[in-house]
Backbone of each chain as ProteinMPNN parsed JSONL, in Angstrom:
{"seq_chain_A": "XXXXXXXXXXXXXXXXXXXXXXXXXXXXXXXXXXXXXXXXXX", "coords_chain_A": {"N_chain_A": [[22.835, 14.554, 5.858], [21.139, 16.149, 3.083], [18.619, 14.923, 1.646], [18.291, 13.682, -2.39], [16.732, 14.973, -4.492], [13.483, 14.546, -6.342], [12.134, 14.755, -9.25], [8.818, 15.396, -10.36], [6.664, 14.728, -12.549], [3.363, 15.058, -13.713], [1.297, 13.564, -16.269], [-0.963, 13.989, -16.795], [-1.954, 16.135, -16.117], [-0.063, 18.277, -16.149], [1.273, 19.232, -14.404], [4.248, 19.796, -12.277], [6.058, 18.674, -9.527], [8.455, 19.039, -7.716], [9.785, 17.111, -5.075], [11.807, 15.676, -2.075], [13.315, 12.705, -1.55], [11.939, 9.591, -0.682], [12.82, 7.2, 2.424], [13.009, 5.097, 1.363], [13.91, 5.283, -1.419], [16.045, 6.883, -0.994], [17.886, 5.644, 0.222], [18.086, 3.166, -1.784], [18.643, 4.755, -4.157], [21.511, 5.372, -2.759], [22.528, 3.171, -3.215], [23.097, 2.34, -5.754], [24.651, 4.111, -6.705], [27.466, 3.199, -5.663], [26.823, 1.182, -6.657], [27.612, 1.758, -9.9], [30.631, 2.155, -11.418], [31.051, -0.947, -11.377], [28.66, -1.828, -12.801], [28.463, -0.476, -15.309], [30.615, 0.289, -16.74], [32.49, -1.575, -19.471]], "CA_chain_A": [[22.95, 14.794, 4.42], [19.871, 16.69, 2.384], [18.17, 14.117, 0.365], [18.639, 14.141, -3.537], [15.427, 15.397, -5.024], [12.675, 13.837, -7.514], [11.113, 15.944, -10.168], [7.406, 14.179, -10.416], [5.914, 15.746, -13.796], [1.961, 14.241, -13.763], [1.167, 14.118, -17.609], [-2.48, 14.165, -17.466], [-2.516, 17.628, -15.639], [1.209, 18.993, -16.602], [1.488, 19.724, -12.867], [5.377, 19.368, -12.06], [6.388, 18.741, -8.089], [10.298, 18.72, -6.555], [10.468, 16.615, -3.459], [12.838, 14.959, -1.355], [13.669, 10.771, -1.864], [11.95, 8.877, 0.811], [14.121, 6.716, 3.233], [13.609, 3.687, 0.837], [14.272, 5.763, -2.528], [17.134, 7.031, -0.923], [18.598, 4.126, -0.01], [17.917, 2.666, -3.533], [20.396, 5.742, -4.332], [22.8, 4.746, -2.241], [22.895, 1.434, -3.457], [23.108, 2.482, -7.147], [25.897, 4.925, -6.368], [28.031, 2.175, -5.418], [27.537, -0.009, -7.921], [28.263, 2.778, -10.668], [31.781, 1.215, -12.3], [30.956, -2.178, -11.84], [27.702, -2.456, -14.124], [28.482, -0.006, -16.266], [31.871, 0.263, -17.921], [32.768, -3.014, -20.066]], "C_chain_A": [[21.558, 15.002, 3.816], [19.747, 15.221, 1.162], [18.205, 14.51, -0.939], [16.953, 14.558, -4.039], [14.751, 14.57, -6.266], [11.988, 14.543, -8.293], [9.865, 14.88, -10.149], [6.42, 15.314, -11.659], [4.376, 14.12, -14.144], [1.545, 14.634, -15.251], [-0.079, 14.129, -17.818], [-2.874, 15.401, -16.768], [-1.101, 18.441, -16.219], [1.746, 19.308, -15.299], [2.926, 19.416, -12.289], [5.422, 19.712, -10.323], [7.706, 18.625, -7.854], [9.607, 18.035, -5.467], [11.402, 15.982, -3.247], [12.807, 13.542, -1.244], [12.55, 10.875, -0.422], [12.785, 8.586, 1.035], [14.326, 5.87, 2.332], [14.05, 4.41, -0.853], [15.832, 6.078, -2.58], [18.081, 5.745, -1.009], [19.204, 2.91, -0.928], [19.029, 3.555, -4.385], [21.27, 5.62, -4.19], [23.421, 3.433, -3.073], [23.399, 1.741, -5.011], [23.746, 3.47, -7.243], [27.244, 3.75, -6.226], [28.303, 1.455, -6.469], [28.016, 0.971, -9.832], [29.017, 2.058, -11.845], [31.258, -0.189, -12.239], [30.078, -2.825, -12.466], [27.681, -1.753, -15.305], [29.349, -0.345, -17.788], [32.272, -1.248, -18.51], [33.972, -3.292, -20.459]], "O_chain_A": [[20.753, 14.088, 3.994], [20.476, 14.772, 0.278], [18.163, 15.736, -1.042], [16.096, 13.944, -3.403], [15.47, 14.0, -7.087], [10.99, 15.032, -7.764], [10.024, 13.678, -9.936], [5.757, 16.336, -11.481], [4.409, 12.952, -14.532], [1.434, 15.826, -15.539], [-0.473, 14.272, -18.976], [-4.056, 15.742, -16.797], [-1.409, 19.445, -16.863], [2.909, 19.713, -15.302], [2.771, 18.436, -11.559], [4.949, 20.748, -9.854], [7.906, 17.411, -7.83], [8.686, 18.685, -4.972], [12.035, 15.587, -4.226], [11.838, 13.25, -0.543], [12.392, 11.736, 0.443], [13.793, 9.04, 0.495], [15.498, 5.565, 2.113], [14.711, 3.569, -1.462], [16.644, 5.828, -3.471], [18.702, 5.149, -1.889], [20.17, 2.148, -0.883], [19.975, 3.144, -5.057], [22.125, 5.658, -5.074], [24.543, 3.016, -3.358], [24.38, 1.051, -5.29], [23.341, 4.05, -8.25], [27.985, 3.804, -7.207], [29.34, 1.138, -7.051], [28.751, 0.471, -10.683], [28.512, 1.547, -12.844], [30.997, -0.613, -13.365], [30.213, -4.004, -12.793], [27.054, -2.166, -16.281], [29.154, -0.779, -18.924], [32.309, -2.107, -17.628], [34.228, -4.401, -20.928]]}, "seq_chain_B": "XXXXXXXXXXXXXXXXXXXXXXXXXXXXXXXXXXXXXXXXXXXXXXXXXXXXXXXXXXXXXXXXXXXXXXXXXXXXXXXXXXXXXXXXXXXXXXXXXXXXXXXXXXXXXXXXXXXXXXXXXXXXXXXXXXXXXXXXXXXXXXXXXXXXXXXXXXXXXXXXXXXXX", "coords_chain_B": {"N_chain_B": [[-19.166, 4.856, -53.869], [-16.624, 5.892, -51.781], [-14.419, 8.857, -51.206], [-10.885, 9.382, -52.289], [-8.187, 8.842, -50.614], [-4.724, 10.754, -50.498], [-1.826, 12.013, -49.568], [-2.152, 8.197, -49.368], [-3.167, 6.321, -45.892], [-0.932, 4.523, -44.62], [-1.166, 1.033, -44.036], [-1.14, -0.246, -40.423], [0.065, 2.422, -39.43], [1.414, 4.122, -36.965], [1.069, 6.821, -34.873], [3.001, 8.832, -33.313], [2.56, 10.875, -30.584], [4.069, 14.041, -28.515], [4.221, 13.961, -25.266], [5.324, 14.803, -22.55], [7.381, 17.609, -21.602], [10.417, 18.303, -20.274], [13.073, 19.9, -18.351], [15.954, 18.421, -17.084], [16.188, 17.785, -13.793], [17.307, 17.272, -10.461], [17.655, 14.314, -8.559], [16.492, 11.856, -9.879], [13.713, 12.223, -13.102], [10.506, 12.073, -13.212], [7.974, 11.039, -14.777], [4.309, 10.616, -14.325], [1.27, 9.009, -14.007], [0.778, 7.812, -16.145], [-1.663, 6.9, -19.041], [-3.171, 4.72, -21.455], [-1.686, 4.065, -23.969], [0.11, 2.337, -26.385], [2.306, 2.149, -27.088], [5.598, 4.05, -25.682], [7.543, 6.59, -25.719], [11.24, 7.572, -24.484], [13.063, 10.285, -25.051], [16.12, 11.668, -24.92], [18.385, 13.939, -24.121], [21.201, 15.696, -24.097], [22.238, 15.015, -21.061], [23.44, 16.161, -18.706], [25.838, 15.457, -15.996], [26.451, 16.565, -12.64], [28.789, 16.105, -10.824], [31.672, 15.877, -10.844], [33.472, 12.869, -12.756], [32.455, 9.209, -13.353], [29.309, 9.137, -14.123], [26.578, 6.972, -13.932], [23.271, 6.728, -15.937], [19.618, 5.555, -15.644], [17.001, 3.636, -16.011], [13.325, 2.862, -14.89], [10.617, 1.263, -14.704], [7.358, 2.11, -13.415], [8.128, 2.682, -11.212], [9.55, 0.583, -9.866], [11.262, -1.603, -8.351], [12.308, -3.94, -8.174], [14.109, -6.917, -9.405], [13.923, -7.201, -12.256], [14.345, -6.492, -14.71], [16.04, -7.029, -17.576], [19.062, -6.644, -19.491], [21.208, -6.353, -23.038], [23.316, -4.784, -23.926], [25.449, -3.701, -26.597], [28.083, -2.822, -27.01], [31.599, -2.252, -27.848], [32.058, -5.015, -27.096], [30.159, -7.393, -26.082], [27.578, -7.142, -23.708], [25.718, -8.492, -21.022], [23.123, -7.54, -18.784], [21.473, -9.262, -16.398], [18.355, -9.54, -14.577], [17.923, -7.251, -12.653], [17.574, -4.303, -10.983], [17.286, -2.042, -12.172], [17.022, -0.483, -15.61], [20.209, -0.27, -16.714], [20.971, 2.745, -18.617], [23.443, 4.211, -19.621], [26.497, 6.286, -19.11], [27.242, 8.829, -17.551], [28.5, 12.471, -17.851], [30.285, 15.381, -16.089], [30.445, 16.7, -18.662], [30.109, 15.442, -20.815], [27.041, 14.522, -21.97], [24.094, 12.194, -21.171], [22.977, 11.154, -24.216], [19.764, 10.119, -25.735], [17.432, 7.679, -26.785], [14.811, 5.451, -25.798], [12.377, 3.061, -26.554], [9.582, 2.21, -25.318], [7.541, -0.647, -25.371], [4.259, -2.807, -25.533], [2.959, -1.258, -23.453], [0.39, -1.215, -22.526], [0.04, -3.816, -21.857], [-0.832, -6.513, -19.518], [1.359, -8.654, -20.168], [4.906, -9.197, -20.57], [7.676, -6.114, -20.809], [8.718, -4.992, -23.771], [12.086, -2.927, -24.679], [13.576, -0.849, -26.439], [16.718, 0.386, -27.419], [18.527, 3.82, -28.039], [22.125, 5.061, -27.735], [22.935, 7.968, -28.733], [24.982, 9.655, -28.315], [27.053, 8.964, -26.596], [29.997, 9.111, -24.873], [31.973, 8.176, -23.7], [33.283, 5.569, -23.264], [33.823, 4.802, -25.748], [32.373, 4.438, -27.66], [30.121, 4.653, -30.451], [27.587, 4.357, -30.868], [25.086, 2.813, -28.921], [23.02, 0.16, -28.44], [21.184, -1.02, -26.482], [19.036, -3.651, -25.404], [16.268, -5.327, -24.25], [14.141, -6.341, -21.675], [11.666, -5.929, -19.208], [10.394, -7.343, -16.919], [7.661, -7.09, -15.635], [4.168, -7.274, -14.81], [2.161, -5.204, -14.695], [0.484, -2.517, -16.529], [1.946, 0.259, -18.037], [1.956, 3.109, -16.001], [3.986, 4.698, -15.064], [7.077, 6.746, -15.677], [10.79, 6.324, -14.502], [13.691, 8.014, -15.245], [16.69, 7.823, -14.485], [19.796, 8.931, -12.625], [22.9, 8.36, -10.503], [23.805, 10.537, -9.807], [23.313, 13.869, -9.649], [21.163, 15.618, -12.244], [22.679, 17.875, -13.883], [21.849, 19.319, -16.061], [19.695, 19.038, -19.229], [17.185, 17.968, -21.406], [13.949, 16.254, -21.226], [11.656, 13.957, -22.816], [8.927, 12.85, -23.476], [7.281, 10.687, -25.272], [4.13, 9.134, -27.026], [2.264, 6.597, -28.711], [-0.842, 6.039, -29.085], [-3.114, 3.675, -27.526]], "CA_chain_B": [[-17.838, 5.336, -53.604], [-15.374, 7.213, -50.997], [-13.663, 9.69, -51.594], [-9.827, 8.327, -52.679], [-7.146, 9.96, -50.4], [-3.747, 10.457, -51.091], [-1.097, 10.261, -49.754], [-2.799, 7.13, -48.052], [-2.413, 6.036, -44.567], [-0.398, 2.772, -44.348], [-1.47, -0.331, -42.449], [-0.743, -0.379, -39.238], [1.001, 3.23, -38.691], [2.036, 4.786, -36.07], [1.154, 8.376, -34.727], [3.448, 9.625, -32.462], [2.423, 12.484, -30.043], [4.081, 14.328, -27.983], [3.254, 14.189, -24.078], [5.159, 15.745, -21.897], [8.656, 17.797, -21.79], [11.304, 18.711, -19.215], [14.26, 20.215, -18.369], [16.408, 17.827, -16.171], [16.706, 18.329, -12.44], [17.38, 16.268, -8.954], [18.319, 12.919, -9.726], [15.127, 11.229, -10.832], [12.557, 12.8, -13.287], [9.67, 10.341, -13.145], [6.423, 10.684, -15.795], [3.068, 9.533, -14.033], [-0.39, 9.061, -14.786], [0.274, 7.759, -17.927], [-2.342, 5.842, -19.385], [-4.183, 4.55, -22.933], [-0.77, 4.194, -24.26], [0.618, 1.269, -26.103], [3.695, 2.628, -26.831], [6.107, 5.239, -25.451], [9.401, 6.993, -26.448], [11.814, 8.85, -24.033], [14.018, 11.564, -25.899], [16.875, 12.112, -23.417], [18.704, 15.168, -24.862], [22.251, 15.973, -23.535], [21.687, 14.887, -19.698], [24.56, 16.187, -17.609], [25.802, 15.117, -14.394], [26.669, 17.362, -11.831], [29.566, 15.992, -9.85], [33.161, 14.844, -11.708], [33.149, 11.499, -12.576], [31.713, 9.167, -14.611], [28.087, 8.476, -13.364], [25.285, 5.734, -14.356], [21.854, 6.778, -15.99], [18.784, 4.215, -15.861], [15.229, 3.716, -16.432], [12.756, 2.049, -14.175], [9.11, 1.491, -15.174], [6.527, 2.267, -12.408], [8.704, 2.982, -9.686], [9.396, -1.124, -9.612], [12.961, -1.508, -8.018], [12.44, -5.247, -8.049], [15.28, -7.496, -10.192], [12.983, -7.302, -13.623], [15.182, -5.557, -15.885], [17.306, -7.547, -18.448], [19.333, -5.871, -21.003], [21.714, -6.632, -23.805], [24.288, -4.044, -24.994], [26.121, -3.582, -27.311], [29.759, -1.742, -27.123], [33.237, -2.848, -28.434], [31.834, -5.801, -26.907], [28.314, -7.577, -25.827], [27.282, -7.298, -22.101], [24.246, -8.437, -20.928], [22.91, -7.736, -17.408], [19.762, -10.159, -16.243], [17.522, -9.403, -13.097], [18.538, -5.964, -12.341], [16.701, -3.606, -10.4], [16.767, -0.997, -13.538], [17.667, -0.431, -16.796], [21.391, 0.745, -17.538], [21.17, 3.026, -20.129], [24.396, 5.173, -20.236], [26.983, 6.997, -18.56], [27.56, 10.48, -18.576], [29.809, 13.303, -16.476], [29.554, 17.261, -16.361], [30.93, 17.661, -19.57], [29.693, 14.554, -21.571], [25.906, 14.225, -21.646], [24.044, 11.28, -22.101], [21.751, 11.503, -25.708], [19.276, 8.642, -26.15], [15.967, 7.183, -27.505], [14.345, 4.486, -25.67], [11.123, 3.01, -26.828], [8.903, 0.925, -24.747], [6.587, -1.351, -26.012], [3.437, -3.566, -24.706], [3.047, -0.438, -22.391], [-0.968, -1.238, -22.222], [-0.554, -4.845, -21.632], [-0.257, -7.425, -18.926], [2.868, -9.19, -20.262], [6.379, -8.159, -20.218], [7.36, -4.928, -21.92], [9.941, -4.733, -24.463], [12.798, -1.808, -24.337], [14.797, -0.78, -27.027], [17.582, 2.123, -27.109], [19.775, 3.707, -29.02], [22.412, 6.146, -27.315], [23.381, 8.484, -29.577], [26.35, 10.1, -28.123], [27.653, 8.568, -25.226], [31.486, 9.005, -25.711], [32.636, 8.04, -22.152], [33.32, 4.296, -23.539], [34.669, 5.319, -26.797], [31.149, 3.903, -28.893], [29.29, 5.965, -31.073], [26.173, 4.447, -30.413], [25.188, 1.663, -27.97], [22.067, -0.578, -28.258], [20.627, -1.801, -25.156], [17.827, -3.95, -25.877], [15.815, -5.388, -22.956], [12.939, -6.9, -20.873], [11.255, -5.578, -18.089], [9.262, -8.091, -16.61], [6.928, -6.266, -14.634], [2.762, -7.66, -15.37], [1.092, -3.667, -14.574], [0.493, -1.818, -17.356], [2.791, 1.539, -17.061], [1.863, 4.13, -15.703], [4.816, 5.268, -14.94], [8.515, 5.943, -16.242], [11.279, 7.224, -14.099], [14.793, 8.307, -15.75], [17.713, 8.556, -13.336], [21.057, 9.098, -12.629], [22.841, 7.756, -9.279], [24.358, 11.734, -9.575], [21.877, 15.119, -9.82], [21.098, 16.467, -13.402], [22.783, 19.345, -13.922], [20.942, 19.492, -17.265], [19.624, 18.125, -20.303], [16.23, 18.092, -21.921], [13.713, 14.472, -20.956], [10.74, 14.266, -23.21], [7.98, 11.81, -23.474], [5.958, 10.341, -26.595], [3.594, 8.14, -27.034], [1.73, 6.068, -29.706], [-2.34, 5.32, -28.134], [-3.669, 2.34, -27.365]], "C_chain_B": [[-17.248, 6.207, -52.912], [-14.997, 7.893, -51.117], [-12.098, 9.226, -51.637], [-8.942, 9.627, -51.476], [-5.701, 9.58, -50.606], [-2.855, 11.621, -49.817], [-2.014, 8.816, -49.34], [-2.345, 6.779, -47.055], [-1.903, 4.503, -45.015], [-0.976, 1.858, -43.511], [-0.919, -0.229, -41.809], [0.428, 0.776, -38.89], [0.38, 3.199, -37.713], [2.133, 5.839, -35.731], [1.38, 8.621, -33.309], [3.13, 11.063, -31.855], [3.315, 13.01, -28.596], [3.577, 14.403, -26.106], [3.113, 14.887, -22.958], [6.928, 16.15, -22.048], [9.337, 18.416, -20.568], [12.322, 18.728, -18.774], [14.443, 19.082, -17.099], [16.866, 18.534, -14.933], [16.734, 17.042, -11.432], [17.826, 15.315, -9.755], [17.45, 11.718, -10.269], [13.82, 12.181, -11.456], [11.816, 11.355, -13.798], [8.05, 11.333, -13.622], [5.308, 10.131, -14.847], [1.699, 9.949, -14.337], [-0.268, 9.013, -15.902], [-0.714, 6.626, -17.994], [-2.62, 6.059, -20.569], [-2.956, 4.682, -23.621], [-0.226, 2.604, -24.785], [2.07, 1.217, -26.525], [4.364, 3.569, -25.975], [7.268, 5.297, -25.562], [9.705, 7.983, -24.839], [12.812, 9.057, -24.194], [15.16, 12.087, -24.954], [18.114, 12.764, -24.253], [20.293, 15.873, -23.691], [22.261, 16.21, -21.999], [22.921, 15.291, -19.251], [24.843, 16.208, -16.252], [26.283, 16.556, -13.634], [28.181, 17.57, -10.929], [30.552, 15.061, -10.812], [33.091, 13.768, -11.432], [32.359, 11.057, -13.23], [30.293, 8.259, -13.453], [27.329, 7.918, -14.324], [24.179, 6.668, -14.404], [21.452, 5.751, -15.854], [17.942, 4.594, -15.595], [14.63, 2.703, -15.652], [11.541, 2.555, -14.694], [8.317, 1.118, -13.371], [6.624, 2.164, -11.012], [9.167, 1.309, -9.31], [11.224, -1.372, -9.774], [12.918, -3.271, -7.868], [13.609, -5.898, -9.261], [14.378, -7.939, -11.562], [13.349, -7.317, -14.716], [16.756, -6.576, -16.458], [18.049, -7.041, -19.077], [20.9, -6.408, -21.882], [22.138, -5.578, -24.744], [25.145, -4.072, -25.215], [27.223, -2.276, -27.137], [30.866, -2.192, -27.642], [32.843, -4.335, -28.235], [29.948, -6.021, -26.475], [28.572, -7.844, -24.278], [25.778, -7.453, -21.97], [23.951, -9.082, -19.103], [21.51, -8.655, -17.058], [19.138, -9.778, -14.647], [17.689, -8.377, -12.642], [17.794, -5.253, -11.8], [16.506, -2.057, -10.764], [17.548, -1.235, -14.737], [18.377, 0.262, -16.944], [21.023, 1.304, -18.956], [22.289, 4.144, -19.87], [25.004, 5.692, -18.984], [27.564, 8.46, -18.8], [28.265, 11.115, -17.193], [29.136, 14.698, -16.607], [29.97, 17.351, -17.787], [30.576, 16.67, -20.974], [28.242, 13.902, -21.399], [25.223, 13.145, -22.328], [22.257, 11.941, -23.343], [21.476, 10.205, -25.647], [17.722, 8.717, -26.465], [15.259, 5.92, -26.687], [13.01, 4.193, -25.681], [10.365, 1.682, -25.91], [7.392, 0.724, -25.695], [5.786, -2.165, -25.476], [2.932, -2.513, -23.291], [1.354, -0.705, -22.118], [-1.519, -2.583, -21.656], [-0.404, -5.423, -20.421], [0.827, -8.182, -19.048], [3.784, -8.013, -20.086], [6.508, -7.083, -21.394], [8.784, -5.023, -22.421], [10.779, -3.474, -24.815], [13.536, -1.776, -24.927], [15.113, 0.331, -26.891], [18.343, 2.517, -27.826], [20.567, 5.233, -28.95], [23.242, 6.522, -28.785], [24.969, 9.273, -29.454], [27.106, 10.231, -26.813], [29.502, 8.168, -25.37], [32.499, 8.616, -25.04], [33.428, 6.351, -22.815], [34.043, 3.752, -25.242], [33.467, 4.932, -28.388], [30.83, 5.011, -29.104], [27.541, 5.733, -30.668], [26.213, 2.552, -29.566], [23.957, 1.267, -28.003], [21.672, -1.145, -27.486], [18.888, -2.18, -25.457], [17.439, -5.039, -24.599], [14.328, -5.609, -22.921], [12.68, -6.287, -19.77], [9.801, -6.78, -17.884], [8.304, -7.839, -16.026], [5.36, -6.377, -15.598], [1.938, -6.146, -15.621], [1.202, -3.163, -15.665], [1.508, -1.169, -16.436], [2.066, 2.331, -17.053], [2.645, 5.487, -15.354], [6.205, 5.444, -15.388], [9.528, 6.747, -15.144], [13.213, 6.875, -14.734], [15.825, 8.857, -14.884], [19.094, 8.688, -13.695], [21.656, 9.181, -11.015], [23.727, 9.475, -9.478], [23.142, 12.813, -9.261], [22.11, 15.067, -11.326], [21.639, 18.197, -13.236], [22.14, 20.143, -15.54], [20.441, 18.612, -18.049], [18.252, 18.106, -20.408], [15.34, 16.124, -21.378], [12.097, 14.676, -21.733], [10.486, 12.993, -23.854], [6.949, 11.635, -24.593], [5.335, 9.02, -26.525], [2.715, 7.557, -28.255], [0.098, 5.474, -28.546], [-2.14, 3.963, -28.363], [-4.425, 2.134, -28.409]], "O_chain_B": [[-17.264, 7.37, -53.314], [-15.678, 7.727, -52.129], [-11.975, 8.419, -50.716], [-9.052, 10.853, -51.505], [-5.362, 8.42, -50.841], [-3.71, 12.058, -49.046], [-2.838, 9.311, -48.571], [-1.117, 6.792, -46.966], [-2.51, 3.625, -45.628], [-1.21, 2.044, -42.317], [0.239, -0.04, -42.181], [1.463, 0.471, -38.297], [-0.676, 2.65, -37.402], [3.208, 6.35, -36.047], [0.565, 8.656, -32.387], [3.352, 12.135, -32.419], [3.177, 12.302, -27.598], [2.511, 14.956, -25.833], [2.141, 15.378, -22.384], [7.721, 15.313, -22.481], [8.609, 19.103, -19.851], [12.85, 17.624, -18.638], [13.541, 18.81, -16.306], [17.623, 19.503, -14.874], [16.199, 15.967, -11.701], [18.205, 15.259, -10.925], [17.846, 10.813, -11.004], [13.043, 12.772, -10.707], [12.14, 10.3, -14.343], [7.333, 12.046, -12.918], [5.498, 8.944, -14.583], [1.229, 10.989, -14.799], [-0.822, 9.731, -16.735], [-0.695, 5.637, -17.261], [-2.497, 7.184, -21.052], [-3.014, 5.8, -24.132], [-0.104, 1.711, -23.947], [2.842, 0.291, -26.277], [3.5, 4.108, -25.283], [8.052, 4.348, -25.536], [8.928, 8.729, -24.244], [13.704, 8.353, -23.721], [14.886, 13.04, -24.225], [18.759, 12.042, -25.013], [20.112, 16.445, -22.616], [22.288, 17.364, -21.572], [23.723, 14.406, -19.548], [24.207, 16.869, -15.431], [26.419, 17.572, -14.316], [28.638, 18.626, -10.491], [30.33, 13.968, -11.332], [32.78, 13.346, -10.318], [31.518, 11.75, -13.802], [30.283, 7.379, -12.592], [27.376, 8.314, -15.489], [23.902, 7.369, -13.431], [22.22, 4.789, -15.846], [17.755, 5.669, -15.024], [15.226, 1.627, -15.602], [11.287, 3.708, -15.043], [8.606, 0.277, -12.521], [5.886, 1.83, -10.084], [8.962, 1.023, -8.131], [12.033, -1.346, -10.702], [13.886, -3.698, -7.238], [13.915, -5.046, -10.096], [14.238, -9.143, -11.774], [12.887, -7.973, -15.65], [17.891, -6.738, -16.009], [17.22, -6.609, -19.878], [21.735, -6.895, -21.12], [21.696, -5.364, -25.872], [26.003, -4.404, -24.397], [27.021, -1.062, -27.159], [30.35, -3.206, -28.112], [33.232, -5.067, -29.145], [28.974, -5.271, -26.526], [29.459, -8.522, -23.759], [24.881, -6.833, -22.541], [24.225, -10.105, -18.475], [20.518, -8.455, -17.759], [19.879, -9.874, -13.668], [17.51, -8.665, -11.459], [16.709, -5.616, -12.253], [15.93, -1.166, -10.14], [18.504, -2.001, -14.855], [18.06, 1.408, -17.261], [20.838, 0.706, -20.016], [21.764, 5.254, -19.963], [24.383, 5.659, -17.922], [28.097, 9.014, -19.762], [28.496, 10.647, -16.078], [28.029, 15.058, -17.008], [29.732, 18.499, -18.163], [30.771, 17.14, -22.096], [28.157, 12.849, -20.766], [25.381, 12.901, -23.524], [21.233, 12.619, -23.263], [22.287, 9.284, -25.548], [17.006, 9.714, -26.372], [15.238, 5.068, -27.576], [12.287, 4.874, -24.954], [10.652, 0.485, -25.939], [6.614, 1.446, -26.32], [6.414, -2.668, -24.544], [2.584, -3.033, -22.231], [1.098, -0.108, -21.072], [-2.641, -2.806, -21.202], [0.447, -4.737, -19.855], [1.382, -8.464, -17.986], [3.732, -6.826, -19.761], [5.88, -7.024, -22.451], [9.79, -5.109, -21.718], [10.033, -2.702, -25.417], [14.525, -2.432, -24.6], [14.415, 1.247, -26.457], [19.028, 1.692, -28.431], [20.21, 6.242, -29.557], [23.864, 5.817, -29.579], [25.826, 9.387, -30.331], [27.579, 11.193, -26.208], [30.026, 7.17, -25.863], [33.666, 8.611, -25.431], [34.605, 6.403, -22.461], [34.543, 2.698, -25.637], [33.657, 5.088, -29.594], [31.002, 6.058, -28.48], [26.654, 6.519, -30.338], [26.98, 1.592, -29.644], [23.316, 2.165, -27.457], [21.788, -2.332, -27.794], [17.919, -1.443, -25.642], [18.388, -5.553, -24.006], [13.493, -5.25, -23.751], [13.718, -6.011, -19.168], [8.726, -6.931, -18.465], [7.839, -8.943, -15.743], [5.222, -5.844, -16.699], [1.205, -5.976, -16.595], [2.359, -3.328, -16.051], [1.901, -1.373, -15.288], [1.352, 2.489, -18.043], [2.311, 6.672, -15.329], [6.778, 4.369, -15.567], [9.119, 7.87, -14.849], [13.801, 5.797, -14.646], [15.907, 10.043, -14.565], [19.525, 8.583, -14.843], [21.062, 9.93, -10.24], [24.795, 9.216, -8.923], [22.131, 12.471, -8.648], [23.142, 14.534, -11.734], [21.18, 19.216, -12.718], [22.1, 21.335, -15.846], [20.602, 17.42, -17.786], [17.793, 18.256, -19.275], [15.991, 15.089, -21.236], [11.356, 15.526, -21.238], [11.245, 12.261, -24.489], [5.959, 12.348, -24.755], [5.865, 8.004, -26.075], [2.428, 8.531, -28.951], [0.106, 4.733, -27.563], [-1.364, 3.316, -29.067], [-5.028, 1.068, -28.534]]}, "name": "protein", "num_of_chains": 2, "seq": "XXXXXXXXXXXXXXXXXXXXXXXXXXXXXXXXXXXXXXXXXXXXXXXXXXXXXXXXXXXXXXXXXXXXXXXXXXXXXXXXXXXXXXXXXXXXXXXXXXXXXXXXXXXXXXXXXXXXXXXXXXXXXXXXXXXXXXXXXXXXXXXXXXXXXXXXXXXXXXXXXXXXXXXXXXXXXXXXXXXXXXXXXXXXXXXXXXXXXXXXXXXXXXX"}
């Protein structure tokens, strides 16, 4: 599965980058995919 | 004698500038190298998800996935999450984007930084507006902000202000 992407906008040059999650960003994704409905909705 | 001006400035404003602006893409846009800042605003302008279903935005300061993040909102009822490893702010779908304001505060200091919000048209939940007011415990100044969504952006405007140090 293609990793989800990160926009990275540097505000003291304007310089915008795309890349790809690391393993632990992803992961952090995953995890916060999951929990979704159960911290959101009230 | 001075010269008198008029209007006059007030004690202790507040001049908001502009810092940086951007269309939403992937599923985190993340601000860095901010500095000399002791405020900052981010303007989050009809964010839409990508994939049916109702998905979670949230805000993390300086990339810091640690359990920091308190918050206290307001909807039909009061919910309040403690230790969290970001700040809920909103849910949104393809066809319901989230609109919001959140202002951080203490952004220059060593203590904790204070986080208020105020979604403007988050309609998934049936509120008109939702107050999430909040702690981030995290000692670093920021440098950084990053605005997500556990989906992609399939749009929506994300724009950054700040008040100096």
């Amino acid at each position: 599965m293609k990793k989800p992407i990160i926009q990275e906008i540097d505000v003291s040059t304007g310089e915008v980058v795309e890349r790809e999650m690391t393993k632990a960003e992803h992961d952090e994704y995953k995890k916060e995919q999951k929990a979704t409905l159960e911290t959101v909705v009230e | 004698m001075g010269a008198i001006q008029f209007p006059p400035t007030p004690l202790g404003s507040e001049i908001w500038e502009q810092i940086s602006t951007t269309t939403a893409s992937g599923a985190t846009v993340s601000f860095t190298s901010i500095s000399g800042y002791r405020k900052l605003a981010l303007l989050v302008e009809n964010a839409l998800a990508t994939t049916s279903g109702t998905k979670t935005t949230s805000l993390q300061i300086n990339s810091d996935t640690g359990n920091k993040y308190t918050t206290v909102r307001q909807t039909s009822t009061m919910a309040i999450t403690s230790n969290s490893s970001s700040l809920i702010t909103g849910n949104h779908t393809t066809t319901v984007g989230l609109d919001g304001l959140f202002v951080i505060d203490n952004c220059d200091s060593s203590t904790i930084k204070l986080i208020s919000g105020w979604l403007f048209a988050n309609g998934l939940d049936g509120s008109v507006a939702i107050n999430p007011n909040s702690v981030y415990k995290g000692s670093a100044t920021v440098s950084s902000i990053q605005f997500k969504t556990n989906d992609t952006f399939a749009s929506g405007t994300i724009t950054l202000y700040g008040v100096r140090a």
